[in-house]
Backbone as numpy.savetxt, mean C-alpha at the origin, in Angstrom:
# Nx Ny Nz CAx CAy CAz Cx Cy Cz
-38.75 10.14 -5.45 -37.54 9.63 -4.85 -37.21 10.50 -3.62
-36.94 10.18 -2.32 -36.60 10.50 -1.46 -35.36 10.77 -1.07
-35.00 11.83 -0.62 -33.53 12.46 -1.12 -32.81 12.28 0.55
-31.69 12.18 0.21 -31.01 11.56 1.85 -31.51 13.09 2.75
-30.79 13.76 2.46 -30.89 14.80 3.75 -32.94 15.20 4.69
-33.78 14.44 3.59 -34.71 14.11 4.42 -34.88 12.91 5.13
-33.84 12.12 5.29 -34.04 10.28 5.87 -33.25 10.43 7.27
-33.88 9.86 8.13 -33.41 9.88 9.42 -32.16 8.74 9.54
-31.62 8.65 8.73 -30.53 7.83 8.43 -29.11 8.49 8.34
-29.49 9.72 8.06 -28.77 10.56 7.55 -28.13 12.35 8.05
-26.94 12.24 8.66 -26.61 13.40 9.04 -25.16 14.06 7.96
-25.15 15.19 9.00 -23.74 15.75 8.18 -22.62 15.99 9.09
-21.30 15.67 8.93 -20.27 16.20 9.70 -20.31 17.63 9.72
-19.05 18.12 11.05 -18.97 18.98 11.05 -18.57 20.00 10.31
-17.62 19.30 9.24 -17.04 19.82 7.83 -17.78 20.06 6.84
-19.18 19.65 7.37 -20.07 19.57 5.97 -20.08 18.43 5.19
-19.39 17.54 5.20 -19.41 16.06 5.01 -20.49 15.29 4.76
-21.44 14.64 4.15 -22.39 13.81 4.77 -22.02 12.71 5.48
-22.92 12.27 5.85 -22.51 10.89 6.74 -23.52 10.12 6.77
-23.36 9.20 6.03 -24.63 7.94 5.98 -24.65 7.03 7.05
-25.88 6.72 8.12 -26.05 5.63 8.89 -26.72 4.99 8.30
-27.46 4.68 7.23 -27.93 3.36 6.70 -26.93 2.21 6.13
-27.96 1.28 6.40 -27.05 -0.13 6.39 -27.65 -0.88 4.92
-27.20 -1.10 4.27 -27.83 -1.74 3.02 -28.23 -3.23 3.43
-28.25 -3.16 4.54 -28.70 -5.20 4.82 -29.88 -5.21 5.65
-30.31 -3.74 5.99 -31.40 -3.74 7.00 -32.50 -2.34 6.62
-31.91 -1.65 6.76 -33.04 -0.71 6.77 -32.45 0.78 5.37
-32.55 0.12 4.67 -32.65 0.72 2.68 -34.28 1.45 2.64
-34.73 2.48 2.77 -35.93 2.30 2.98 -36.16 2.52 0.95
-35.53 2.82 0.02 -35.70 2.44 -1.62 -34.75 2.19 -2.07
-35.42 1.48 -2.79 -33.86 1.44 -4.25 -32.65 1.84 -4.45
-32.91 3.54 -4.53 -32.00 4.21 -5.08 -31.26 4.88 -3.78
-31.79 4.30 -3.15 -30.77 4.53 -1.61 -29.64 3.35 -1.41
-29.71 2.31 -2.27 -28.29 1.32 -2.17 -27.30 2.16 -3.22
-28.08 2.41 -4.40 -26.97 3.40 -5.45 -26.02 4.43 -4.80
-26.70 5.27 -4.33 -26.40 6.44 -2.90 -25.34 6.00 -2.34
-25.51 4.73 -1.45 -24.40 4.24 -0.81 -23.39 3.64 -1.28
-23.83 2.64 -2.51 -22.65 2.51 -2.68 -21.66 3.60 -3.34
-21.89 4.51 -4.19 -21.48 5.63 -4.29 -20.84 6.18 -3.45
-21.28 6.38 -2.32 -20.51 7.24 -1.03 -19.24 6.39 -1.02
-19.61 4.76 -0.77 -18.48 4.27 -0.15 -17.51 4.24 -1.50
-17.87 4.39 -2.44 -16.66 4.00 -3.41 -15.82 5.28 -3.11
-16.44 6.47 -3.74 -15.94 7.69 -3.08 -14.79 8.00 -1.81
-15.25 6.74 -0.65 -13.96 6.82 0.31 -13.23 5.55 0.39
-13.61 5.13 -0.40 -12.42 3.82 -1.12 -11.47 4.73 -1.44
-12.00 5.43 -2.43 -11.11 6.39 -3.76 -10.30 7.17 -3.08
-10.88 8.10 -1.72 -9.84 8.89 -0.84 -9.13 8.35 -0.28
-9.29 6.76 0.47 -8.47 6.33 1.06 -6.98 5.64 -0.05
-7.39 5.45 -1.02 -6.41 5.04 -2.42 -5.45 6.49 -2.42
-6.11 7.22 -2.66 -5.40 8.44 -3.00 -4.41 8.70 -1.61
-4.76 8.79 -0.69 -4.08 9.00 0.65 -3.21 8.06 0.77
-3.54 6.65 0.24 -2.24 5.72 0.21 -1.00 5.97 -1.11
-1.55 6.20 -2.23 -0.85 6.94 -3.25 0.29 7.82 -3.01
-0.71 9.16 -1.90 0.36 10.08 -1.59 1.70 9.74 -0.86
1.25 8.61 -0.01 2.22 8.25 1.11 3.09 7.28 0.50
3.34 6.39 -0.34 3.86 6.11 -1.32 5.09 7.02 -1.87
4.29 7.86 -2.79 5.17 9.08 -3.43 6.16 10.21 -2.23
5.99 10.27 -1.10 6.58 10.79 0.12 7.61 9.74 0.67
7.66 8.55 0.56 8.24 7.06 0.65 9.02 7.01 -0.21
8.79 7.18 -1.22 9.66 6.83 -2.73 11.32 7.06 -2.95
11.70 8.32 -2.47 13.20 8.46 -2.60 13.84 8.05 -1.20
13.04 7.88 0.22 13.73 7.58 0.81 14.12 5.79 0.42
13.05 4.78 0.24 12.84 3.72 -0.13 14.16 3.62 -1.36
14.21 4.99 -1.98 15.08 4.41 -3.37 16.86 4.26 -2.71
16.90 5.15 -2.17 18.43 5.95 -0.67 18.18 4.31 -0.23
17.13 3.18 0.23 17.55 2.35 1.11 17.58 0.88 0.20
17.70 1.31 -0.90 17.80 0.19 -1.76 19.14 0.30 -1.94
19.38 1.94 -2.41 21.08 1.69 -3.14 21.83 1.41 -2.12
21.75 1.78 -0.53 22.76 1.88 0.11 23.13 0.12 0.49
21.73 -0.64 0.46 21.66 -2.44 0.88 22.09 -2.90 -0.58
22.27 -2.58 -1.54 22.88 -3.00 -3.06 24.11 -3.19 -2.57
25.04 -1.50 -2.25 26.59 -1.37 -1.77 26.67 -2.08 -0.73
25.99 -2.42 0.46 26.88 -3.06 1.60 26.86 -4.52 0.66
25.94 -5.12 -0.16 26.05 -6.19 -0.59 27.40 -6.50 -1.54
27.21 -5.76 -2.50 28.48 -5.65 -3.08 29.39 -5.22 -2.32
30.10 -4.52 -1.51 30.89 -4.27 -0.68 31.16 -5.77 -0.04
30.38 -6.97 0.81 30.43 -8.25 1.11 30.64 -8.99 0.35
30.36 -8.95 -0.82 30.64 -9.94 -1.85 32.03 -9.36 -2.03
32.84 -8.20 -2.05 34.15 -8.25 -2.73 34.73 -8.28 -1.50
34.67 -8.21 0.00 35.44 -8.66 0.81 35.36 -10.88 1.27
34.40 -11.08 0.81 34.39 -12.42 0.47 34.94 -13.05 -0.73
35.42 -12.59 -1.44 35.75 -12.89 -2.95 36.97 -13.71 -2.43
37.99 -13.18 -1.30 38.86 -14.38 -1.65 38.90 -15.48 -1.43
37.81 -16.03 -0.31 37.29 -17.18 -0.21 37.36 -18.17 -1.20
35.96 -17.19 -2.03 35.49 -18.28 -3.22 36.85 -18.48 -4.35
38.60 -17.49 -4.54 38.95 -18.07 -5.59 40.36 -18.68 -4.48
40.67 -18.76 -3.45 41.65 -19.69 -2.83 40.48 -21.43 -2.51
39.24 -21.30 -2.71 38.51 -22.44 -2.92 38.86 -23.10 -4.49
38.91 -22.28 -5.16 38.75 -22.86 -6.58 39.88 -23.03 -6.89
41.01 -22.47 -6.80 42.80 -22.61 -7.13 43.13 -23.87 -6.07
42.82 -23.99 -5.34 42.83 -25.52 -4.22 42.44 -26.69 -5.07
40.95 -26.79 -5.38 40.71 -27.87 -6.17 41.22 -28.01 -7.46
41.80 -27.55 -7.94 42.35 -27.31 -9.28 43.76 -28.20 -9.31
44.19 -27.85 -7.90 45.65 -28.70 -7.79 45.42 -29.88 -7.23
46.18 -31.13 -7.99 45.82 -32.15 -7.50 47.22 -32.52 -7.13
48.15 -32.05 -7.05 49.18 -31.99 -5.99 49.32 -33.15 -4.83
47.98 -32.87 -4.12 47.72 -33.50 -2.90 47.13 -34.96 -3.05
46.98 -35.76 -3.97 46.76 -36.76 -4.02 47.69 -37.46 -3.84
């Protein structure tokens, strides 16, 4: 089995990273070089999940601050509208006006 860091497919970042240029639709030169890759890529699926995770959890209490405060202006509108809805309902109630 031919191991990546001998395949001309294959370099490393500057971090030490690997970095795969093979393409699994063209030039796989074995088998166990699609395993390889897909491996890698799940791997930065998984970091990019996690990096969305974090940013999430950094989001979270401000997101929670902009829920309660749009709850109160709502309720706050609903009880400055309230007298609307009961000088509507004490109106129809009287039939006075017939």
């Amino acid at each position: 089995m031919r191991q990546c860091e001998d395949c001309e497919y294959f370099s490393r970042n500057p971090d030490g990273t690997p970095h795969l240029l093979c393409d699994p639709f063209s030039n796989i030169l074995e088998p166990s070089c699609l395993a390889k890759w897909q491996i890698f890529h799940l791997e930065t699926i998984s970091r990019s999940h996690e990096a969305t995770l974090a940013m999430h959890r950094r989001l979270a209490p401000l997101q929670e601050k902009m829920i309660r405060h749009v709850e109160r202006e709502i309720e706050e509108t609903e009880e400055a509208d309230r007298w609307k809805l009961t000088d509507d309902d004490e109106g129809s109630d009287d039939e006075s006006f017939l």
